[in-house]
mmCIF file of the N, C-alpha and C atoms, coordinates in Angstrom:
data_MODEL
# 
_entry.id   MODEL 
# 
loop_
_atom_site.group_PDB 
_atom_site.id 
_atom_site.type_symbol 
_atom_site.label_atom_id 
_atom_site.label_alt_id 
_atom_site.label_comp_id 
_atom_site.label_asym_id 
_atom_site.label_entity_id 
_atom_site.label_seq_id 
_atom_site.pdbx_PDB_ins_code 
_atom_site.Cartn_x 
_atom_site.Cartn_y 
_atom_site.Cartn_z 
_atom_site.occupancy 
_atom_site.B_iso_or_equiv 
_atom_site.pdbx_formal_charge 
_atom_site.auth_seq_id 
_atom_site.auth_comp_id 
_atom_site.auth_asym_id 
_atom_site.auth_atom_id 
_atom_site.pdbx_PDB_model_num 
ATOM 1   N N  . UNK A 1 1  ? -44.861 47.317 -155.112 1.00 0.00 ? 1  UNK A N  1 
ATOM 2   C CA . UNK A 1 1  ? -44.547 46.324 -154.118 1.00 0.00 ? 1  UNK A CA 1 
ATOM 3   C C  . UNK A 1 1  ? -45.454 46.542 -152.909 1.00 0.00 ? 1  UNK A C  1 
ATOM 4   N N  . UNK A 1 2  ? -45.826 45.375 -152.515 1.00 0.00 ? 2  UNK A N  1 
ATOM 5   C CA . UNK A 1 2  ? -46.762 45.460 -151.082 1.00 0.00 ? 2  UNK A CA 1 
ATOM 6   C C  . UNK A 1 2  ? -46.283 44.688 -150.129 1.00 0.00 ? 2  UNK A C  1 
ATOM 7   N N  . UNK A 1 3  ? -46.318 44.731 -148.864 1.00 0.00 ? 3  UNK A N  1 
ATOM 8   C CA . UNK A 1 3  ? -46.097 43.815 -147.846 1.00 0.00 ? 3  UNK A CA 1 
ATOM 9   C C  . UNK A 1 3  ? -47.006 43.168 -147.809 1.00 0.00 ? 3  UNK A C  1 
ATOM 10  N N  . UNK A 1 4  ? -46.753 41.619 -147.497 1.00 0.00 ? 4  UNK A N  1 
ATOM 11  C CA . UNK A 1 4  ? -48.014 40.606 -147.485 1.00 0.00 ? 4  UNK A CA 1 
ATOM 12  C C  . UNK A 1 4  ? -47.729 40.203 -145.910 1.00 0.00 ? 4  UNK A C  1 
ATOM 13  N N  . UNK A 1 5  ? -47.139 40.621 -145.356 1.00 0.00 ? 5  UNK A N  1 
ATOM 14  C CA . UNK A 1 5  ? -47.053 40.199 -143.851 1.00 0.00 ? 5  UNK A CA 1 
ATOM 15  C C  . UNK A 1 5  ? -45.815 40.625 -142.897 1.00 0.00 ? 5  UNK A C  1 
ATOM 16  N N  . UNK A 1 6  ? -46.164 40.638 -141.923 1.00 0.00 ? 6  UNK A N  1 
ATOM 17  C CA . UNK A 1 6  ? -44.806 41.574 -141.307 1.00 0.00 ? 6  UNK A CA 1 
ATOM 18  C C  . UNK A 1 6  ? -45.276 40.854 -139.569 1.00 0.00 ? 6  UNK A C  1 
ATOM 19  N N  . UNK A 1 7  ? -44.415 41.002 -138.323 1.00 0.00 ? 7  UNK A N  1 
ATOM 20  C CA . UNK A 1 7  ? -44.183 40.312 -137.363 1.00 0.00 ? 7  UNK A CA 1 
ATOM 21  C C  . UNK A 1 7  ? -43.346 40.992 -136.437 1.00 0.00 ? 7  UNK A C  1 
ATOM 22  N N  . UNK A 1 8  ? -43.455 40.939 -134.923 1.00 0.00 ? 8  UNK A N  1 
ATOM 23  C CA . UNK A 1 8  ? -42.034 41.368 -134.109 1.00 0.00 ? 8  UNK A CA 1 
ATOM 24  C C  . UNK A 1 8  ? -41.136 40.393 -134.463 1.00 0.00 ? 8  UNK A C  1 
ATOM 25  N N  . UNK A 1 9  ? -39.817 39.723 -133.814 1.00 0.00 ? 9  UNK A N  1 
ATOM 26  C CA . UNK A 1 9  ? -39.231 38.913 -134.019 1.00 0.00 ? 9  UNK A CA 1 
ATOM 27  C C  . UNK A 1 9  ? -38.154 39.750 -132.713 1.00 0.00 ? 9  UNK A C  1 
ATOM 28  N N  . UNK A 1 10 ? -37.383 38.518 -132.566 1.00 0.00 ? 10 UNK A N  1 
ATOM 29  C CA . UNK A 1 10 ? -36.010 38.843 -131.019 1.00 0.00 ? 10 UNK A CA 1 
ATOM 30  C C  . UNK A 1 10 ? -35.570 39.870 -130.986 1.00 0.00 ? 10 UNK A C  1 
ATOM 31  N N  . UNK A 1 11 ? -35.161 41.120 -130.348 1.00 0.00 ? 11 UNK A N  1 
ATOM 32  C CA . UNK A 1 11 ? -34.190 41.818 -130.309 1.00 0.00 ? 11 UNK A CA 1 
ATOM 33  C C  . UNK A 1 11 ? -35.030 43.058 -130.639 1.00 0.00 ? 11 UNK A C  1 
ATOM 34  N N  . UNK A 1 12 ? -35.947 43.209 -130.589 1.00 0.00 ? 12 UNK A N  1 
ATOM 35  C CA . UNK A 1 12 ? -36.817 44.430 -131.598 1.00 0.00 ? 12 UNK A CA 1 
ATOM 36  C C  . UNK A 1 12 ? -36.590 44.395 -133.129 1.00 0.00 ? 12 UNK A C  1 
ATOM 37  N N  . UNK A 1 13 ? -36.458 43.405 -133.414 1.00 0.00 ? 13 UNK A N  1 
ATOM 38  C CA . UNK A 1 13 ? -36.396 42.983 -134.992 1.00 0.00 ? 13 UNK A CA 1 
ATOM 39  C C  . UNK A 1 13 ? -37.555 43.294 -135.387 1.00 0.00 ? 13 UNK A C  1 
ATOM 40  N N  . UNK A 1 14 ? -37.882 43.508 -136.723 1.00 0.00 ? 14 UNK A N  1 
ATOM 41  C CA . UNK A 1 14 ? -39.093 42.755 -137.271 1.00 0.00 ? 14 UNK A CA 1 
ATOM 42  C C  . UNK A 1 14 ? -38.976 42.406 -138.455 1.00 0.00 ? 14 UNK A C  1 
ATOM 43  N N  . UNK A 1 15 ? -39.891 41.071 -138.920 1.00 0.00 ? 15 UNK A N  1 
ATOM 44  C CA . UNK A 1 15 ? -39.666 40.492 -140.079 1.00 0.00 ? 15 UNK A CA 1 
ATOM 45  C C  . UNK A 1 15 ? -40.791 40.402 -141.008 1.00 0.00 ? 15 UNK A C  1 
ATOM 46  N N  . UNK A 1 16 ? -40.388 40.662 -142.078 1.00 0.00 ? 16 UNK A N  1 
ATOM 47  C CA . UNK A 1 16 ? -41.556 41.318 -143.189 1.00 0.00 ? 16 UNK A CA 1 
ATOM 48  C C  . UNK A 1 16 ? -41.383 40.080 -144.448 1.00 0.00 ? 16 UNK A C  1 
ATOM 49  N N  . UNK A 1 17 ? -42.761 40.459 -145.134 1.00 0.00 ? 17 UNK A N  1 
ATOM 50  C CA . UNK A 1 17 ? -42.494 39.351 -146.520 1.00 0.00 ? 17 UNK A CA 1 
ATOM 51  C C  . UNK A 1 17 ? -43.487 40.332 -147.689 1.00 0.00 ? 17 UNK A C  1 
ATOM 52  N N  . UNK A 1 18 ? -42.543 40.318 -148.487 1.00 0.00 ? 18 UNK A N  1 
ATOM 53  C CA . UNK A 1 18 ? -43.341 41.349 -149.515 1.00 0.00 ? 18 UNK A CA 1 
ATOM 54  C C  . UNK A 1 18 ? -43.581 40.313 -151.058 1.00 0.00 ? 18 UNK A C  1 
ATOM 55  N N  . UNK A 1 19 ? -44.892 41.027 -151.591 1.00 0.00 ? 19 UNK A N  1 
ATOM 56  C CA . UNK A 1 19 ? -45.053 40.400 -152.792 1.00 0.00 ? 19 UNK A CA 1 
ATOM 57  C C  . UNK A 1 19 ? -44.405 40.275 -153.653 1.00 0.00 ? 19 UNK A C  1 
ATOM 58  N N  . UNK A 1 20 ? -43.428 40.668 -154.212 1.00 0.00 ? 20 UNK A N  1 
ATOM 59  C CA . UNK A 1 20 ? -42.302 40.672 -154.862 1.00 0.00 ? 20 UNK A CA 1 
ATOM 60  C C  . UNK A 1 20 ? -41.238 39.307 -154.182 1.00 0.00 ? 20 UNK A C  1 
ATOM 61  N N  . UNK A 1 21 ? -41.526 39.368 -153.794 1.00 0.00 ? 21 UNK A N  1 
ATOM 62  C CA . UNK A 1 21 ? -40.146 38.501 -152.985 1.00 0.00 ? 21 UNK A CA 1 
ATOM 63  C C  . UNK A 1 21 ? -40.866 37.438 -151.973 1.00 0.00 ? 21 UNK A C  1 
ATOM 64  N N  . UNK A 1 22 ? -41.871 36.465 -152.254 1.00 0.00 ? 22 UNK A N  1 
ATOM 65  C CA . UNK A 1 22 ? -42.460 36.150 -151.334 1.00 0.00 ? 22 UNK A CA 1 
ATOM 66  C C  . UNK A 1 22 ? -42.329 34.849 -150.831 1.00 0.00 ? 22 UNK A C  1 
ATOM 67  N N  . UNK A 1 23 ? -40.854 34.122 -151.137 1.00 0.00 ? 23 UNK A N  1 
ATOM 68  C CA . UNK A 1 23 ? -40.022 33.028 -150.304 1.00 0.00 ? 23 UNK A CA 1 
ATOM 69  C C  . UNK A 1 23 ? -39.306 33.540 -149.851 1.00 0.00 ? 23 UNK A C  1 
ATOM 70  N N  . UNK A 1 24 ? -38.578 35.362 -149.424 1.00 0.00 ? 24 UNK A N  1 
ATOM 71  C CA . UNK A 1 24 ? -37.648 35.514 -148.958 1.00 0.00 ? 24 UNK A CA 1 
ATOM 72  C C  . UNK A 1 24 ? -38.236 36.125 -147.437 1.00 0.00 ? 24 UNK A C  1 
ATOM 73  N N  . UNK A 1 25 ? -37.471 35.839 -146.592 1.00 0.00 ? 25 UNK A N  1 
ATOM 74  C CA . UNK A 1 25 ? -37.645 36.467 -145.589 1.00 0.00 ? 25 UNK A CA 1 
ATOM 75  C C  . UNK A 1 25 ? -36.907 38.108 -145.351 1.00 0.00 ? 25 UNK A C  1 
ATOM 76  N N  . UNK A 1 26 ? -37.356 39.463 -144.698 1.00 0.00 ? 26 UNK A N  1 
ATOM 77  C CA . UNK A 1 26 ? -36.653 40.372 -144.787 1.00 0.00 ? 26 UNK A CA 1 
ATOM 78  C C  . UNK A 1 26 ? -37.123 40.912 -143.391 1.00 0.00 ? 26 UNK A C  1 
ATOM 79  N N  . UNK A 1 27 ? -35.886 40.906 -142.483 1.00 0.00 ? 27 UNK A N  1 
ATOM 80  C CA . UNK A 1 27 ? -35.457 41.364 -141.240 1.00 0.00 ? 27 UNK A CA 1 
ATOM 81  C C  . UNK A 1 27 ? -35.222 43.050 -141.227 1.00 0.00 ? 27 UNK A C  1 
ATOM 82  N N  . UNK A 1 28 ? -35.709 43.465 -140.725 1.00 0.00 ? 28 UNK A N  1 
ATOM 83  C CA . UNK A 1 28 ? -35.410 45.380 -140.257 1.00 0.00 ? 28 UNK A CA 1 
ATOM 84  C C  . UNK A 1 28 ? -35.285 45.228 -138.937 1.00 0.00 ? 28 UNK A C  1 
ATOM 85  N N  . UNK A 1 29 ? -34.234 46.302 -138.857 1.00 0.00 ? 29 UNK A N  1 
ATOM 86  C CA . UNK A 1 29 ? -33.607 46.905 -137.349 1.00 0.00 ? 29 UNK A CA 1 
ATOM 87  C C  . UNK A 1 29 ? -34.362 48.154 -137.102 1.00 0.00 ? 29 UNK A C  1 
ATOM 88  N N  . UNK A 1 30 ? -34.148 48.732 -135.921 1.00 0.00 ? 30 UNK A N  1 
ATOM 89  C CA . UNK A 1 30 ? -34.512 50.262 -135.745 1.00 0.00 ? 30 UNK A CA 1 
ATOM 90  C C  . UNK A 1 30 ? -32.824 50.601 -135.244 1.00 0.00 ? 30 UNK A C  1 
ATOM 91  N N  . UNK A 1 31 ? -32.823 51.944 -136.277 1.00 0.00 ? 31 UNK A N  1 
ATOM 92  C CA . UNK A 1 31 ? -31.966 52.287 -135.797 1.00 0.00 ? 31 UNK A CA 1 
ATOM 93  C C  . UNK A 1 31 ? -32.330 53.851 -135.447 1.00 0.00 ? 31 UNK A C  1 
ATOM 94  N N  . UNK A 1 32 ? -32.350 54.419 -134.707 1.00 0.00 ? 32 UNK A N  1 
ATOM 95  C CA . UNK A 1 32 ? -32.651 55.857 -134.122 1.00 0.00 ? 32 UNK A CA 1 
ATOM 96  C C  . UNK A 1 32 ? -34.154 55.812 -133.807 1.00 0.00 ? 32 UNK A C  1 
ATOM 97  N N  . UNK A 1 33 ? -35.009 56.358 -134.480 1.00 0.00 ? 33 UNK A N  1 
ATOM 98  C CA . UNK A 1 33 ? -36.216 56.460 -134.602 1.00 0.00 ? 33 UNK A CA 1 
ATOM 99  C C  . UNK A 1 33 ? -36.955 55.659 -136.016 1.00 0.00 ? 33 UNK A C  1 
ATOM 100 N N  . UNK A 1 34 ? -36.214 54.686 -136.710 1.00 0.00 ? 34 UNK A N  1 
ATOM 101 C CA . UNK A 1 34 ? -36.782 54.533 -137.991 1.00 0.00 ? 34 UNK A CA 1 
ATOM 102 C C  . UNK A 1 34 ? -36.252 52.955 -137.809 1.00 0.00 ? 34 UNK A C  1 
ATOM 103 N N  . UNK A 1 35 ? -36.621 52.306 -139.157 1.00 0.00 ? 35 UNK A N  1 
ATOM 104 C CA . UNK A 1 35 ? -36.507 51.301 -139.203 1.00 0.00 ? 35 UNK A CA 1 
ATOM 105 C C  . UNK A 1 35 ? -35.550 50.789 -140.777 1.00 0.00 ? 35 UNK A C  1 
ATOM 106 N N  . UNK A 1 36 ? -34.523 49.935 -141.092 1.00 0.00 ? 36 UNK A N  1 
ATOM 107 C CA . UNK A 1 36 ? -33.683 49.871 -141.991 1.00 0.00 ? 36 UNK A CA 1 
ATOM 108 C C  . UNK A 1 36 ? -33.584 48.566 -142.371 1.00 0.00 ? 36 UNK A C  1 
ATOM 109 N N  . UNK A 1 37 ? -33.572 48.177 -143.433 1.00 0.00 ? 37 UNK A N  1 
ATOM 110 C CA . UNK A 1 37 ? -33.153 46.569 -143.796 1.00 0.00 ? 37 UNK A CA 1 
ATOM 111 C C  . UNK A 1 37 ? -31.894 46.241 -143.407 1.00 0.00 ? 37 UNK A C  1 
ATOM 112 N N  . UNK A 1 38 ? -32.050 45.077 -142.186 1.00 0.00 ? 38 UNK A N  1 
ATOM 113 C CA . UNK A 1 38 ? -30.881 44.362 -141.220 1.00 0.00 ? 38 UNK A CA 1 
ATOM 114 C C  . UNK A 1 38 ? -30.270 43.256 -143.018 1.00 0.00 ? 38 UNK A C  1 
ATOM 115 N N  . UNK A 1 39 ? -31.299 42.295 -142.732 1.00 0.00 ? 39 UNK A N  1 
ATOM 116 C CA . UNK A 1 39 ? -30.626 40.919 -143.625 1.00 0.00 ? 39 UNK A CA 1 
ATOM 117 C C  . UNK A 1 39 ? -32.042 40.187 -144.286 1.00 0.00 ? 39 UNK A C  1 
ATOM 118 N N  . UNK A 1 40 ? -31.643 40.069 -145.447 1.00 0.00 ? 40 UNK A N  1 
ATOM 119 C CA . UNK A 1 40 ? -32.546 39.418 -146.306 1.00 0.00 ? 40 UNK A CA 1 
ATOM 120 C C  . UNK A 1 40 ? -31.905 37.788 -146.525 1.00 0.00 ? 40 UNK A C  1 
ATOM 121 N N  . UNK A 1 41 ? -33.325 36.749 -145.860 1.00 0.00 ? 41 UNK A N  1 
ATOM 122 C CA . UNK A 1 41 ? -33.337 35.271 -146.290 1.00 0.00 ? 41 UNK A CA 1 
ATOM 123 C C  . UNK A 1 41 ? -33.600 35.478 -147.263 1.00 0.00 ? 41 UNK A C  1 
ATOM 124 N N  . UNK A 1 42 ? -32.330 34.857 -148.630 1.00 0.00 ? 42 UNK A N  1 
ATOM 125 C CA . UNK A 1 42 ? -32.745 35.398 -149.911 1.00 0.00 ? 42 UNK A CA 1 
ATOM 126 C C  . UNK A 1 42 ? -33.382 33.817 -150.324 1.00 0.00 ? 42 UNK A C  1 
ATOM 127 N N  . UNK A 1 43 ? -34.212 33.534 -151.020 1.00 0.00 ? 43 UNK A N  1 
ATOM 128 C CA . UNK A 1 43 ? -34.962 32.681 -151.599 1.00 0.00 ? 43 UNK A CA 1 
ATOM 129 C C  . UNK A 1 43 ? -34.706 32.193 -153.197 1.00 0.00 ? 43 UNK A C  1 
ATOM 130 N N  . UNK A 1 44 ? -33.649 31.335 -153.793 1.00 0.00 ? 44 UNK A N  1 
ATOM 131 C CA . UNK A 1 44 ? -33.515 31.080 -155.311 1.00 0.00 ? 44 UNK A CA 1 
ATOM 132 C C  . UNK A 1 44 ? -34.926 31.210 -156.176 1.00 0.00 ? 44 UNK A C  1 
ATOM 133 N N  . UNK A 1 45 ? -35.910 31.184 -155.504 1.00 0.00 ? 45 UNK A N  1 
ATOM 134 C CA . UNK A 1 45 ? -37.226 31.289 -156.632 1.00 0.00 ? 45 UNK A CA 1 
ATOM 135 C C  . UNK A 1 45 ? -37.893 32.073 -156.509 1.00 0.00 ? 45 UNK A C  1 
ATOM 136 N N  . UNK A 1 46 ? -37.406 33.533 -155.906 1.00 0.00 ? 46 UNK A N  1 
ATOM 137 C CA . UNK A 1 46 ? -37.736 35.425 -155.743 1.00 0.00 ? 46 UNK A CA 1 
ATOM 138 C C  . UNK A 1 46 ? -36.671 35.541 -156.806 1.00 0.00 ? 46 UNK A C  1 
ATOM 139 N N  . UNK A 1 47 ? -36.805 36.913 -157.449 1.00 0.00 ? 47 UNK A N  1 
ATOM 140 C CA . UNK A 1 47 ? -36.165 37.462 -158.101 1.00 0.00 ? 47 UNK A CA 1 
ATOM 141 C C  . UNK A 1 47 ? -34.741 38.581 -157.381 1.00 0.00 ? 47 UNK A C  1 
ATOM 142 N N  . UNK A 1 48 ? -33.766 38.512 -158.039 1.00 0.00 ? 48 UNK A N  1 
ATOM 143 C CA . UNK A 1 48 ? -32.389 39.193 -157.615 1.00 0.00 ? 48 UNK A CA 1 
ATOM 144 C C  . UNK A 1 48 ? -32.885 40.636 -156.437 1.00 0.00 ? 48 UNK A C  1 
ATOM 145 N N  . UNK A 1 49 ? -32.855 40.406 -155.480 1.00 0.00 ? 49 UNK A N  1 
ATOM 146 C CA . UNK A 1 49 ? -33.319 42.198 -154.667 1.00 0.00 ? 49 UNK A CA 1 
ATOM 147 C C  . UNK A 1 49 ? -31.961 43.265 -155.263 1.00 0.00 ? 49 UNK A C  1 
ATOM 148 N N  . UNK A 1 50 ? -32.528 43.810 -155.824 1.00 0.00 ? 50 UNK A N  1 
ATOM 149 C CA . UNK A 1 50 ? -31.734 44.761 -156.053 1.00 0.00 ? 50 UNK A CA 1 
ATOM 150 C C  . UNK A 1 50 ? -31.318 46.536 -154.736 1.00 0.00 ? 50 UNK A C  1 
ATOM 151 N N  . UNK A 1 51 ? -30.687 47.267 -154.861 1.00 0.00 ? 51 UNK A N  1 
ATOM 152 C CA . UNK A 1 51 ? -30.819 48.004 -154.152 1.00 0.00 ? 51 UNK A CA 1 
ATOM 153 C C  . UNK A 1 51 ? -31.746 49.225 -153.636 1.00 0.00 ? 51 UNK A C  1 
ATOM 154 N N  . UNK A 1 52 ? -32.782 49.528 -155.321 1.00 0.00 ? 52 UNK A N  1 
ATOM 155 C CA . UNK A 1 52 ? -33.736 50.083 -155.562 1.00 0.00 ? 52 UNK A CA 1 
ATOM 156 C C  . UNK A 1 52 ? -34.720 49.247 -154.098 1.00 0.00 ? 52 UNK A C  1 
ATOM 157 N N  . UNK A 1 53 ? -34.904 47.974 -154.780 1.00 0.00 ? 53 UNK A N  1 
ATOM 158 C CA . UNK A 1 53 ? -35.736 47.407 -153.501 1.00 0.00 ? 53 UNK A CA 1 
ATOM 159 C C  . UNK A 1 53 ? -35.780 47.655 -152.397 1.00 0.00 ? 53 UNK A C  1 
ATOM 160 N N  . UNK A 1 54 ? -34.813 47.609 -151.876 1.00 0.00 ? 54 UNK A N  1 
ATOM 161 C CA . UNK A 1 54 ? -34.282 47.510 -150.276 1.00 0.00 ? 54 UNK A CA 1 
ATOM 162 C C  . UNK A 1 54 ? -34.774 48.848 -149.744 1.00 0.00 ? 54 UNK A C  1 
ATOM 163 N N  . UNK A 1 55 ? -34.580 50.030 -151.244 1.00 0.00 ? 55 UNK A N  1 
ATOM 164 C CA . UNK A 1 55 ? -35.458 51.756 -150.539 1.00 0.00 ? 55 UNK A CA 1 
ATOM 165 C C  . UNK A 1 55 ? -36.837 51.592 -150.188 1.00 0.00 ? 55 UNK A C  1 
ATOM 166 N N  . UNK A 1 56 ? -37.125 50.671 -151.333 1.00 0.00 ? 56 UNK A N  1 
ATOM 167 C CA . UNK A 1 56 ? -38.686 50.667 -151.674 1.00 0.00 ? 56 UNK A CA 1 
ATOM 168 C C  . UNK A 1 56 ? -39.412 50.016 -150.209 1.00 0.00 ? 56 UNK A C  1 
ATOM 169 N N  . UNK A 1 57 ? -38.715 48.639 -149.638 1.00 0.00 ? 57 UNK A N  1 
ATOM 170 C CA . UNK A 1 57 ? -38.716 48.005 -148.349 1.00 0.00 ? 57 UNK A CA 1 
ATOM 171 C C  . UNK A 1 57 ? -38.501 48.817 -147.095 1.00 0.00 ? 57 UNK A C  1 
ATOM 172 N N  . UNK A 1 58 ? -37.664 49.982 -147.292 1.00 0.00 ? 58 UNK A N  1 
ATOM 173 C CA . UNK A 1 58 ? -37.455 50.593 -146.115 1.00 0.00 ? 58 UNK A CA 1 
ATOM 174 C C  . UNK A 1 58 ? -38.885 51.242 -145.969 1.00 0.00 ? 58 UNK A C  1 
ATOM 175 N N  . UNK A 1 59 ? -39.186 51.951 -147.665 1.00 0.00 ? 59 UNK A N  1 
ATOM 176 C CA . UNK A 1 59 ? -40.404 53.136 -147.364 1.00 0.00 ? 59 UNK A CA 1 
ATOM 177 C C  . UNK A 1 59 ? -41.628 52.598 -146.549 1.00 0.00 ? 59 UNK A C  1 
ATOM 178 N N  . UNK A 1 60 ? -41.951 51.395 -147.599 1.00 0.00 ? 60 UNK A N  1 
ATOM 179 C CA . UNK A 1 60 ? -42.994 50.695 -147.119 1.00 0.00 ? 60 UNK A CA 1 
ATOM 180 C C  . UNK A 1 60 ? -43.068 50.454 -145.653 1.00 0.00 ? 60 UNK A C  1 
ATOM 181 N N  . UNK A 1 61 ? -41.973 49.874 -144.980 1.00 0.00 ? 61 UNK A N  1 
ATOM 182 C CA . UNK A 1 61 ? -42.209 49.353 -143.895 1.00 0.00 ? 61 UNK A CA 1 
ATOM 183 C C  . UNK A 1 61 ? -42.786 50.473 -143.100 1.00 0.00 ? 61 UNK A C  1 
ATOM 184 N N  . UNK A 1 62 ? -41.404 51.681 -142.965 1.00 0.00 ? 62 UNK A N  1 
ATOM 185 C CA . UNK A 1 62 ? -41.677 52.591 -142.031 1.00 0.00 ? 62 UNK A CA 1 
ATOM 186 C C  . UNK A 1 62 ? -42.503 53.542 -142.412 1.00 0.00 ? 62 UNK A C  1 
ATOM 187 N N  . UNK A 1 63 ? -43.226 53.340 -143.508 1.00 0.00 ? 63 UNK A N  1 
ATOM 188 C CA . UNK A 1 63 ? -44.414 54.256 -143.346 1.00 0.00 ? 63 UNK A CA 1 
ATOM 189 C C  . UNK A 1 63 ? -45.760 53.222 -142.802 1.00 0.00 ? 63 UNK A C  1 
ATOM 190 N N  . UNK A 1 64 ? -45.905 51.695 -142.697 1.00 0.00 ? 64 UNK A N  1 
ATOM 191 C CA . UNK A 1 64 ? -46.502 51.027 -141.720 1.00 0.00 ? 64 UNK A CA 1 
ATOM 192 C C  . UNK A 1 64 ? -46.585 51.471 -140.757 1.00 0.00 ? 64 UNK A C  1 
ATOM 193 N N  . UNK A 1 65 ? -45.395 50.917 -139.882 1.00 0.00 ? 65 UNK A N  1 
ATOM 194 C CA . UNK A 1 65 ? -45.284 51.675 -138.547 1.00 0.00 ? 65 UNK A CA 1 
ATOM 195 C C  . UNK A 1 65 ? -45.066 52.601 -137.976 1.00 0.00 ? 65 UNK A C  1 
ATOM 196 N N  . UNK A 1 66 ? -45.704 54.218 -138.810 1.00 0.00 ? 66 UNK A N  1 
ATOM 197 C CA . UNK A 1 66 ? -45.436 55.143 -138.674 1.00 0.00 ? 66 UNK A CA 1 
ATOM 198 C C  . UNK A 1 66 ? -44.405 55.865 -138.275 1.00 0.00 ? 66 UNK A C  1 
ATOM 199 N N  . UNK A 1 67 ? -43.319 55.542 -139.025 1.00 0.00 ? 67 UNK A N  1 
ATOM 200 C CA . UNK A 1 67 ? -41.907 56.250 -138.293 1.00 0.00 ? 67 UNK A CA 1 
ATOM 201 C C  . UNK A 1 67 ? -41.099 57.121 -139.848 1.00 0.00 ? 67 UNK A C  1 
ATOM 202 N N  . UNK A 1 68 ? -42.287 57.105 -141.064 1.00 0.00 ? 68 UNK A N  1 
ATOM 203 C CA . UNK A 1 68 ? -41.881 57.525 -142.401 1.00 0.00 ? 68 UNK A CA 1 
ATOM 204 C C  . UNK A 1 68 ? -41.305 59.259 -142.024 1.00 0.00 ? 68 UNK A C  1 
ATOM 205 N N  . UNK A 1 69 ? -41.357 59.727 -141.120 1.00 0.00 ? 69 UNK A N  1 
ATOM 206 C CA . UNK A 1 69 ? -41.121 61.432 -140.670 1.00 0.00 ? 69 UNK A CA 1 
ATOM 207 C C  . UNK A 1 69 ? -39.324 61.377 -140.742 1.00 0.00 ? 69 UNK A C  1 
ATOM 208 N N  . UNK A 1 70 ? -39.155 60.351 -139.594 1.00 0.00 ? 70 UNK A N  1 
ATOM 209 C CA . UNK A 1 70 ? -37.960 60.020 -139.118 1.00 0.00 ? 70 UNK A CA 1 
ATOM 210 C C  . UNK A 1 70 ? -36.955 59.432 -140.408 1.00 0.00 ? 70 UNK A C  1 
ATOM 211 N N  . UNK A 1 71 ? -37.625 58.534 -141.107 1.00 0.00 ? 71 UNK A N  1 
ATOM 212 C CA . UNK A 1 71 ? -36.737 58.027 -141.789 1.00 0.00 ? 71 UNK A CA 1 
ATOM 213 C C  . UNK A 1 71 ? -36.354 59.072 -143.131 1.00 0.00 ? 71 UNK A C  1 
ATOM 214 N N  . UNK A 1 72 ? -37.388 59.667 -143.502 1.00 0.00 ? 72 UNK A N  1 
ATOM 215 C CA . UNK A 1 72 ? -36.988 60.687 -144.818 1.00 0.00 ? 72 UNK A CA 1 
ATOM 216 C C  . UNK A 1 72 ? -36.439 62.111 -144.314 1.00 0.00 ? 72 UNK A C  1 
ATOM 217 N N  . UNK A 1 73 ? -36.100 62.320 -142.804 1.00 0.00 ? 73 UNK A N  1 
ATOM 218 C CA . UNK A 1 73 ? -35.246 63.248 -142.258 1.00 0.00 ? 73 UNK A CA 1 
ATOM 219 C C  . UNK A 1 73 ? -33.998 62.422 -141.840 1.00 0.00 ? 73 UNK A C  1 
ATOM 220 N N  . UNK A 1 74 ? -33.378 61.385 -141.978 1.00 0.00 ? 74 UNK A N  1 
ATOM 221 C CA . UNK A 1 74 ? -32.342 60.844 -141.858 1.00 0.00 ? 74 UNK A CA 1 
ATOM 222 C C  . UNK A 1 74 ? -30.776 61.900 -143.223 1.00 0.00 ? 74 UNK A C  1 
ATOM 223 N N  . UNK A 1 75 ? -29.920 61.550 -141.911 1.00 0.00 ? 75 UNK A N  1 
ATOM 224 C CA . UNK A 1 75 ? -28.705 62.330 -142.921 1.00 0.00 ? 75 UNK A CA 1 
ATOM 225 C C  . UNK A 1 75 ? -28.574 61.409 -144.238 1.00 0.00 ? 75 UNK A C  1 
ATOM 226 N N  . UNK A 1 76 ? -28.548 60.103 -144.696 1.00 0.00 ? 76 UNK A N  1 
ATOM 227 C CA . UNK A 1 76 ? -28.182 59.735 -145.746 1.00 0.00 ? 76 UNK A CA 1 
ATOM 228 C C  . UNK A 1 76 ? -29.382 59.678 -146.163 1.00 0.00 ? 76 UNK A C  1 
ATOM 229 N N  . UNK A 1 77 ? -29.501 59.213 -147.811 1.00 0.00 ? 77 UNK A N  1 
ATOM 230 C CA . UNK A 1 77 ? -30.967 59.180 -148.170 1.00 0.00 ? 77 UNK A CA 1 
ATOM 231 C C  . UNK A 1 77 ? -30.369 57.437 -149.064 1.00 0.00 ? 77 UNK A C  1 
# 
């Protein structure tokens, strides 16, 4: 999976669009020092996001914006 585009958006949001999924829109929060999937615009003609995804979306992102330290030292995994 790759990100094909990513954006700030209100609130310190940011909103990402990955190749896999590329009518859906996908919103991340920061929460501490890292960044987490808020809410996915799910799209009927992307395939089902499963939960595997949503890791795969976290990694990707926050190893973009360099915060991958923070997020793979987080208490839950």
């Amino acid at each position: 999976m790759k990100i094909l585009s990513y954006g700030y958006w209100r609130k310190g949001q940011i909103r990402a669009t990955f190749d896999l999924f590329p009518d859906s829109m996908v919103t991340f929060r920061r929460i501490g020092s890292f960044y987490f999937v808020y809410m996915i615009s799910w799209s009927e003609l992307d395939l089902v996001v499963t939960r595997e995804h949503l890791k795969i979306m976290e990694i990707l992102m926050n190893k973009e914006l360099g915060t991958i330290d923070a997020y793979n030292s987080r208490r839950r995994s």
